[in-house]
Biotite code that builds the C-alpha atoms (Angstrom):
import biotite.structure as struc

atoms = struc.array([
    struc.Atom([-9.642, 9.210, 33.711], chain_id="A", res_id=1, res_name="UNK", atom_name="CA", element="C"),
    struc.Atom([-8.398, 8.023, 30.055], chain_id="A", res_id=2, res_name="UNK", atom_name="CA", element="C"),
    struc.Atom([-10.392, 9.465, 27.508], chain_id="A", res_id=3, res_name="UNK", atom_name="CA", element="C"),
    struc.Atom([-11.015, 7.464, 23.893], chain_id="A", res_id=4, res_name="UNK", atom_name="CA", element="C"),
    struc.Atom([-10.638, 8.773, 20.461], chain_id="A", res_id=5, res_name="UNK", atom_name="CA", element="C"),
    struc.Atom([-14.135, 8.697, 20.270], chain_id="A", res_id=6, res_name="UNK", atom_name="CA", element="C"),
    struc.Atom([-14.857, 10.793, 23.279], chain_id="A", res_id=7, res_name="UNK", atom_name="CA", element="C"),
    struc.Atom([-12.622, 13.230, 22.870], chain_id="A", res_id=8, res_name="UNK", atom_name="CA", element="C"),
    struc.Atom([-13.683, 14.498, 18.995], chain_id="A", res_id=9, res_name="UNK", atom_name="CA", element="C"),
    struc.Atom([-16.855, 15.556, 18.934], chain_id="A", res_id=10, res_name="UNK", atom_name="CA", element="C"),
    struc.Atom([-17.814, 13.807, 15.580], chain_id="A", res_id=11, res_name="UNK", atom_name="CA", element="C"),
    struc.Atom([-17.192, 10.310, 17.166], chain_id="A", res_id=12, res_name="UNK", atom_name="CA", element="C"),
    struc.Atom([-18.080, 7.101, 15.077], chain_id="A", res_id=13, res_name="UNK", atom_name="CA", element="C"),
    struc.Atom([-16.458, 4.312, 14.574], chain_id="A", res_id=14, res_name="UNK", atom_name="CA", element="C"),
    struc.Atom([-13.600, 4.371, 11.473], chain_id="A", res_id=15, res_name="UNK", atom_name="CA", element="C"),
    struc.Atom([-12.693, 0.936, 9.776], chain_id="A", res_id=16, res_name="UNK", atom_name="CA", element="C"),
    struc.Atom([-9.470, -0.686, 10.894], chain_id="A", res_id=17, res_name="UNK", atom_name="CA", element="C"),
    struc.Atom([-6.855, -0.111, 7.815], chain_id="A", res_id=18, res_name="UNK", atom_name="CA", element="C"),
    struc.Atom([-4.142, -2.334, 7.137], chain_id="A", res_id=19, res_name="UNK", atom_name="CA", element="C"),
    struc.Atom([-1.091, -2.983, 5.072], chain_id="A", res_id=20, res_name="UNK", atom_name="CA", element="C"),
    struc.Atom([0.962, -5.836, 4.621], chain_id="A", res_id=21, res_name="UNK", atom_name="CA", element="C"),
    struc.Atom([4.220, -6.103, 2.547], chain_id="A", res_id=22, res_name="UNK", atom_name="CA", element="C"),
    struc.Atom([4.861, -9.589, 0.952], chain_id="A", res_id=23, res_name="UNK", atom_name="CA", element="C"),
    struc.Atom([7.934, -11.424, -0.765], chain_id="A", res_id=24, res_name="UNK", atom_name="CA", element="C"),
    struc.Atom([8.083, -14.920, -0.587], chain_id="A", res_id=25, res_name="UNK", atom_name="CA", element="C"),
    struc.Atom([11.786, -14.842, -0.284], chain_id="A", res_id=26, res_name="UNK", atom_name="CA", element="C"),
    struc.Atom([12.257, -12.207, 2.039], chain_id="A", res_id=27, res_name="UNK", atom_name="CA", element="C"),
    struc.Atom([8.894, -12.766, 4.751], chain_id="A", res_id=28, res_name="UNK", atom_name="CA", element="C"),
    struc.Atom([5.539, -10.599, 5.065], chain_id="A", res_id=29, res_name="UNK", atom_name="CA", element="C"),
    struc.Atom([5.526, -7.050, 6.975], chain_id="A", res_id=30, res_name="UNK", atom_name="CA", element="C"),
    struc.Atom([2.274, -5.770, 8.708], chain_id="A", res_id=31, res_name="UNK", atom_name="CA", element="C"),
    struc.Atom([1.068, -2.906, 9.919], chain_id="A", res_id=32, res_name="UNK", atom_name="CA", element="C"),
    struc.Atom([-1.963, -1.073, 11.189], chain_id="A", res_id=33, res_name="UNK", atom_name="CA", element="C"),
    struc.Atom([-2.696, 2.444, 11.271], chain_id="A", res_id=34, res_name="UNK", atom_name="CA", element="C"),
    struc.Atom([-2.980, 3.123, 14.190], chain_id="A", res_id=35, res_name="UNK", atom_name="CA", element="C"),
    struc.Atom([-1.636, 3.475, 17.841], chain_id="A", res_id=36, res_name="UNK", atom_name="CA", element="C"),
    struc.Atom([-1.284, -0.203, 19.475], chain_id="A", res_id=37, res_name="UNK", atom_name="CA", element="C"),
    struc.Atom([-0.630, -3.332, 17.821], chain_id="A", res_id=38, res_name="UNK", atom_name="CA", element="C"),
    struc.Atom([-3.353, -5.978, 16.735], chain_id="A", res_id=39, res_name="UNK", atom_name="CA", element="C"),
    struc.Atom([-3.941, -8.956, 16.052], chain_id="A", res_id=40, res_name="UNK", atom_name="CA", element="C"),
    struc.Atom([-6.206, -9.723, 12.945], chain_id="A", res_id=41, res_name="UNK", atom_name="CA", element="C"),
    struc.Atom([-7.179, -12.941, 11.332], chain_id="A", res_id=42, res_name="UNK", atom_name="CA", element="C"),
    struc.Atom([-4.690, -14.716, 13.352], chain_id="A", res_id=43, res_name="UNK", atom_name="CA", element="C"),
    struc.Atom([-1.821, -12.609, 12.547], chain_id="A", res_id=44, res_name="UNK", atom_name="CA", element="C"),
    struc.Atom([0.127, -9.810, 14.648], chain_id="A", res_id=45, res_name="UNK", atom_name="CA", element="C"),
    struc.Atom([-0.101, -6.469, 12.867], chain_id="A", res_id=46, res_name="UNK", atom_name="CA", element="C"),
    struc.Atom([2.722, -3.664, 14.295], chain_id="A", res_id=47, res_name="UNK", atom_name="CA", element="C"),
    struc.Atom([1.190, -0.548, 15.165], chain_id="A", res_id=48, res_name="UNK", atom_name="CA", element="C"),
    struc.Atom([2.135, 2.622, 12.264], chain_id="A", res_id=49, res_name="UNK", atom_name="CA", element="C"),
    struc.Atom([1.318, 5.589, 10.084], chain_id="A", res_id=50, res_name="UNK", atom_name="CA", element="C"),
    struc.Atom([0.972, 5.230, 6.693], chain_id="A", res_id=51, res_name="UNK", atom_name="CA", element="C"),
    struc.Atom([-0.295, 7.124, 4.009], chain_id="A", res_id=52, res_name="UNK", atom_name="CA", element="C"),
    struc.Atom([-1.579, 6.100, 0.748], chain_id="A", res_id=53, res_name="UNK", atom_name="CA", element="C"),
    struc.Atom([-1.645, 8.548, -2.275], chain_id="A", res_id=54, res_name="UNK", atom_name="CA", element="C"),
    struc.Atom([-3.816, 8.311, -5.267], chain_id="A", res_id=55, res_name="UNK", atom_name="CA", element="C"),
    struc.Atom([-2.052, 8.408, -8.346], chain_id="A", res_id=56, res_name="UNK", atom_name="CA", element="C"),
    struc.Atom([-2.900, 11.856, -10.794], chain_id="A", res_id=57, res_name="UNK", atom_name="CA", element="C"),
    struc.Atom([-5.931, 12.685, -12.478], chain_id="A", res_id=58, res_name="UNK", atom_name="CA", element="C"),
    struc.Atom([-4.559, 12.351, -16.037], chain_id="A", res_id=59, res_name="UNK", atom_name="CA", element="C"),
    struc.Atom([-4.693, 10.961, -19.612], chain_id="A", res_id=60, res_name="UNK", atom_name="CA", element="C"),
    struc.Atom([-1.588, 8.785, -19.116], chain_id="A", res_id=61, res_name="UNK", atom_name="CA", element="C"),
    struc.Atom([-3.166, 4.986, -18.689], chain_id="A", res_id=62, res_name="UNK", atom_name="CA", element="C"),
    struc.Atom([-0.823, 4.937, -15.006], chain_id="A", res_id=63, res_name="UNK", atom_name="CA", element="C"),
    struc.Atom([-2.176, 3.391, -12.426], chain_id="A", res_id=64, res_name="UNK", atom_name="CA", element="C"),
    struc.Atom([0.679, 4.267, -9.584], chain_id="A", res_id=65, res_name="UNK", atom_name="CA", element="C"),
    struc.Atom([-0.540, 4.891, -5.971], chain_id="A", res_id=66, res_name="UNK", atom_name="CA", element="C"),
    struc.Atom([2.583, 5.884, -3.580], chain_id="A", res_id=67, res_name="UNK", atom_name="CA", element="C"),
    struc.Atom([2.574, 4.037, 0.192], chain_id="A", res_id=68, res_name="UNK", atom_name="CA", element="C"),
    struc.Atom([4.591, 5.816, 2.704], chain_id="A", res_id=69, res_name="UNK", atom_name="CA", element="C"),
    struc.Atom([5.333, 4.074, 5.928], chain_id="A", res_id=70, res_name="UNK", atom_name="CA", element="C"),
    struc.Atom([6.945, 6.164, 8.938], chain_id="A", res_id=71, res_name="UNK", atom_name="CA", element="C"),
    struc.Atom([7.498, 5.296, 12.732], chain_id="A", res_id=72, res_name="UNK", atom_name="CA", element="C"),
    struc.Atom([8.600, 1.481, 12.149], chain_id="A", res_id=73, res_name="UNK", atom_name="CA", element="C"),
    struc.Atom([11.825, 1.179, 13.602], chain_id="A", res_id=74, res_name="UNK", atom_name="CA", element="C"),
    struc.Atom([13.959, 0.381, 10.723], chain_id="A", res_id=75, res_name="UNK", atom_name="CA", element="C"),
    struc.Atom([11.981, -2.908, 9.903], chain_id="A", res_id=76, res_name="UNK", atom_name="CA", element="C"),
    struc.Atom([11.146, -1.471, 6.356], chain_id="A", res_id=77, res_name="UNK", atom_name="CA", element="C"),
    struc.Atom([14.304, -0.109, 5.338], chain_id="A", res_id=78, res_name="UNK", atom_name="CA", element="C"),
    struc.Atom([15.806, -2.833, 5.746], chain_id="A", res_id=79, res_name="UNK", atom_name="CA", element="C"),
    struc.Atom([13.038, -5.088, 4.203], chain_id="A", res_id=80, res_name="UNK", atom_name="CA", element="C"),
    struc.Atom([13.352, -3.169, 1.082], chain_id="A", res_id=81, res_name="UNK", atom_name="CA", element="C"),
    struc.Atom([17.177, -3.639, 1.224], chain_id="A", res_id=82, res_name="UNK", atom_name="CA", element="C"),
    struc.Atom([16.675, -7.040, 0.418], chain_id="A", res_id=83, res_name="UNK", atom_name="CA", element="C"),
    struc.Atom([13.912, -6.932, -2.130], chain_id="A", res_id=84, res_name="UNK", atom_name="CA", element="C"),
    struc.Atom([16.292, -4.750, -4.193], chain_id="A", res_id=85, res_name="UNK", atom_name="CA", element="C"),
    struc.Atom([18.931, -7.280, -3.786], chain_id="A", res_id=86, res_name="UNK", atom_name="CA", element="C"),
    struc.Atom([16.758, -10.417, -4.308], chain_id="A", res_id=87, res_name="UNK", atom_name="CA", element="C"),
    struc.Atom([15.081, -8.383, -7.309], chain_id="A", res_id=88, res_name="UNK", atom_name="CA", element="C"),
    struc.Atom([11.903, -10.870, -6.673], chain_id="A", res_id=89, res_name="UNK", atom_name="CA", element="C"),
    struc.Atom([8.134, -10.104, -7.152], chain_id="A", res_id=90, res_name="UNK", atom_name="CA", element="C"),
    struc.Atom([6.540, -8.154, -4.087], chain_id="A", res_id=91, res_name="UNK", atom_name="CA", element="C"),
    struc.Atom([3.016, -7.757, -3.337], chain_id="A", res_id=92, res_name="UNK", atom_name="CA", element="C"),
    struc.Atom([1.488, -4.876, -1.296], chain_id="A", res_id=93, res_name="UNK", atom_name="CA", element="C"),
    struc.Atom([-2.245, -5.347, 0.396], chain_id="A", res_id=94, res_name="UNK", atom_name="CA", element="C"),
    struc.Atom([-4.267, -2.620, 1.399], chain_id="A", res_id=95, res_name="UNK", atom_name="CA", element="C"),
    struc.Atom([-7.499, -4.223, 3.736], chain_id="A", res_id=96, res_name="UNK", atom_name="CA", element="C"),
    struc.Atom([-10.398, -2.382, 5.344], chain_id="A", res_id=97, res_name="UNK", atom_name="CA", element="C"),
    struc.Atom([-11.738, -4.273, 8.085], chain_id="A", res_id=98, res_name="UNK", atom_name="CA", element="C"),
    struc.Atom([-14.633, -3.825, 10.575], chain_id="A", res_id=99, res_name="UNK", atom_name="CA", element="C"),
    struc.Atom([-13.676, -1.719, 13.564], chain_id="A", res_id=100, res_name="UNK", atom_name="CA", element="C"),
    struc.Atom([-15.626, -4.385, 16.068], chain_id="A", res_id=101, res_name="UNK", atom_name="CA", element="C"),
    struc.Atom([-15.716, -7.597, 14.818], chain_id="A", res_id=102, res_name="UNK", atom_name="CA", element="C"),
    struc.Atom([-12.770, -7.470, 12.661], chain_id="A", res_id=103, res_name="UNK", atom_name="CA", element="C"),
    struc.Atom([-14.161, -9.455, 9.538], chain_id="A", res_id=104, res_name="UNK", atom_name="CA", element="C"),
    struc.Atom([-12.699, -7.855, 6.393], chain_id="A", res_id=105, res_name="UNK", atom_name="CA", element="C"),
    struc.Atom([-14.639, -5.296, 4.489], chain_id="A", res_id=106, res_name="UNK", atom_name="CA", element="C"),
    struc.Atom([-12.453, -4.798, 1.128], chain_id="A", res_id=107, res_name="UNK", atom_name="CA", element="C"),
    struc.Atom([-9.161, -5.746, 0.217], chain_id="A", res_id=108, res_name="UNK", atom_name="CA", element="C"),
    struc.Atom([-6.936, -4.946, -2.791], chain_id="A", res_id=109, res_name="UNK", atom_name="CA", element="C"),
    struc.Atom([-3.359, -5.964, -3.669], chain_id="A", res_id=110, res_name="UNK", atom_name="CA", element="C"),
    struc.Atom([-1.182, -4.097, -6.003], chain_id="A", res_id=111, res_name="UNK", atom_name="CA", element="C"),
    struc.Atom([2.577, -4.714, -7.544], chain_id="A", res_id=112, res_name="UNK", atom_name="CA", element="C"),
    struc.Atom([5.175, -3.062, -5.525], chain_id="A", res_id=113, res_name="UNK", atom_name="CA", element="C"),
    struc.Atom([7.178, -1.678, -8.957], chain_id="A", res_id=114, res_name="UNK", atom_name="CA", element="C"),
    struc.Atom([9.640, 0.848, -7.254], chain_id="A", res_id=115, res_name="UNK", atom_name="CA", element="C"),
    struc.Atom([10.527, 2.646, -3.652], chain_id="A", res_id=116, res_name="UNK", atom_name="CA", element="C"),
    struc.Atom([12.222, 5.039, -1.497], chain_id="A", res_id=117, res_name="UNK", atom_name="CA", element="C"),
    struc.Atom([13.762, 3.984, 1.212], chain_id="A", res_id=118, res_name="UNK", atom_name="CA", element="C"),
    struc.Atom([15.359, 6.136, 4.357], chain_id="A", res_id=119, res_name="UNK", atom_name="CA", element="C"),
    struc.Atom([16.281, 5.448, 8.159], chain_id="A", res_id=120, res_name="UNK", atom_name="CA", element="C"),
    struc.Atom([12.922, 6.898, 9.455], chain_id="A", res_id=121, res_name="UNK", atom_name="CA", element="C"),
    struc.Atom([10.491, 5.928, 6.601], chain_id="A", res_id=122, res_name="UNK", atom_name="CA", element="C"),
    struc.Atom([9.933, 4.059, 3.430], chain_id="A", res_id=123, res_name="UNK", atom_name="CA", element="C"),
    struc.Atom([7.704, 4.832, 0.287], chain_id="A", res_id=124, res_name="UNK", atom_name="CA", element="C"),
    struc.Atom([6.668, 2.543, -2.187], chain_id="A", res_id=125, res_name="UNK", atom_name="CA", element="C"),
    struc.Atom([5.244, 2.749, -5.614], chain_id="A", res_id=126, res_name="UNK", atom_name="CA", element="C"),
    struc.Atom([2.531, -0.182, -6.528], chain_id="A", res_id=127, res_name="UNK", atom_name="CA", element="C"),
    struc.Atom([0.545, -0.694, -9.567], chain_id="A", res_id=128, res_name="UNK", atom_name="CA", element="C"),
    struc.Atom([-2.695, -2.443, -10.415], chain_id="A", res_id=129, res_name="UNK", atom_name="CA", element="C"),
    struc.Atom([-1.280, -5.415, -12.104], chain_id="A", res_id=130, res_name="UNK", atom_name="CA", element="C"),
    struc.Atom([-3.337, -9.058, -13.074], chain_id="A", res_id=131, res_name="UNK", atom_name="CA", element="C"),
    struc.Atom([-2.043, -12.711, -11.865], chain_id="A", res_id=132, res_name="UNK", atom_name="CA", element="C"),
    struc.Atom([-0.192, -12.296, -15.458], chain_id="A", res_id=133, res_name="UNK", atom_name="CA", element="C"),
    struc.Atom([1.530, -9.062, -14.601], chain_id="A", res_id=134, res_name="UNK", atom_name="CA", element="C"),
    struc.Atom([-0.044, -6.850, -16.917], chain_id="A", res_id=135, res_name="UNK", atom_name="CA", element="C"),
    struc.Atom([-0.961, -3.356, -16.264], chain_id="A", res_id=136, res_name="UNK", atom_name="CA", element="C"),
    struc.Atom([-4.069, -1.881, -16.745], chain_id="A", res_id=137, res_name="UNK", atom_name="CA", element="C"),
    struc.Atom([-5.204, -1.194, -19.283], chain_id="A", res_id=138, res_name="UNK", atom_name="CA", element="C"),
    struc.Atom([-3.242, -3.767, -21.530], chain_id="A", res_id=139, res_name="UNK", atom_name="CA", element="C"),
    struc.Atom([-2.668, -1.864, -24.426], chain_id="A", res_id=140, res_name="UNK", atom_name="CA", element="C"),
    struc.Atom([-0.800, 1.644, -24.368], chain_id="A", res_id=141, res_name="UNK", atom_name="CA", element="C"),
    struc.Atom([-1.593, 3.865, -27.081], chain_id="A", res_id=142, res_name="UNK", atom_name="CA", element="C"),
    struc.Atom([1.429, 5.165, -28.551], chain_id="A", res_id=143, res_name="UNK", atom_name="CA", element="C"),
    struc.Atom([3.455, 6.745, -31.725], chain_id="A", res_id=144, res_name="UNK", atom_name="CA", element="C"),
    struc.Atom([4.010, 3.263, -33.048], chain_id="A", res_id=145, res_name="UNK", atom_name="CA", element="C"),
    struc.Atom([0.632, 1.276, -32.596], chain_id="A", res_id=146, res_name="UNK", atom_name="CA", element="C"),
    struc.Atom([-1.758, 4.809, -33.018], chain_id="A", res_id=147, res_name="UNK", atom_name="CA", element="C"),
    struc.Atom([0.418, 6.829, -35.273], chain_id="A", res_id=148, res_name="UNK", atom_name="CA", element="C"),
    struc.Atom([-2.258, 9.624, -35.105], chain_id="A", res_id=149, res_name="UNK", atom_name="CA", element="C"),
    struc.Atom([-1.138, 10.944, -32.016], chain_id="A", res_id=150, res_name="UNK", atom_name="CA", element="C"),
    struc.Atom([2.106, 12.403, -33.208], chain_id="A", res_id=151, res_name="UNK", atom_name="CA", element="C"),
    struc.Atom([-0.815, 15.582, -34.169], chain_id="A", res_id=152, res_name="UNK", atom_name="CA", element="C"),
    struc.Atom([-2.625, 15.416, -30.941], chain_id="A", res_id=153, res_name="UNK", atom_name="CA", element="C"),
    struc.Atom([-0.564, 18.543, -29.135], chain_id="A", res_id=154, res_name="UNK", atom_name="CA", element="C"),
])
């Protein structure tokens, strides 16, 4: 007998499906699923990983950074991100929640990929919330020049 996730934690439930897809309109679209088979969502073949996503720090700065790390993927990323640093062309990450039986999306939200890491076993990418124009959030940065008063603020 084959046991399911559900069955054998005792909290059970029924977690949303999380996925992540990597796109450069040069290069092609990577996409994954957390999780432990491959699906197919939408129409479109998502590869089986683990990812993490991590929030960016609770601070004063005006960054908006979150960090993406993608193990277990065969090399596909690596080298992916070998030719988006040679292409040096805009590329998109999507982060989608979608409903763990009938698969309709529940939230979606796609950042700037603006740096990265890459190794054999694993990549790890840097994204920011950016508008169709490019601009990060918020649009103006308070600094020495344009708020001269914070030269004082220690």
């Amino acid at each position: 007998m084959i046991y399911t996730l559900e069955e054998i934690y005792a909290s059970g439930g029924q977690l949303p499906v999380m996925t992540l897809v990597i796109t450069n309109e040069a290069i092609g679209t990577l996409r994954y699923v957390l999780g432990y088979e491959d699906l197919i969502l939408d129409g479109k073949t998502y590869r089986k990983s683990a990812f993490t996503v991590s929030m960016p720090e609770r601070s004063d700065s005006g960054f908006t950074d979150l960090s993406f790390g993608i193990d277990g993927v065969s090399g596909e990323a690596y080298e992916y991100m070998k030719e988006v640093i040679r292409s040096q062309t805009s590329t998109f990450i999507t982060v989608t929640q979608w409903h763990y039986a009938v698969h309709s999306k529940l939230s979606e939200i796609t950042l700037s990929i603006t740096g990265g890491r890459i190794t054999r076993e694993s990549a790890t990418f840097t994204a920011s919330f950016c508008d169709m124009l490019n601009l990060e959030f918020p649009r103006l940065r308070y600094t020495a020049t344009n708020a001269p008063g914070l030269k004082y603020v220690a």
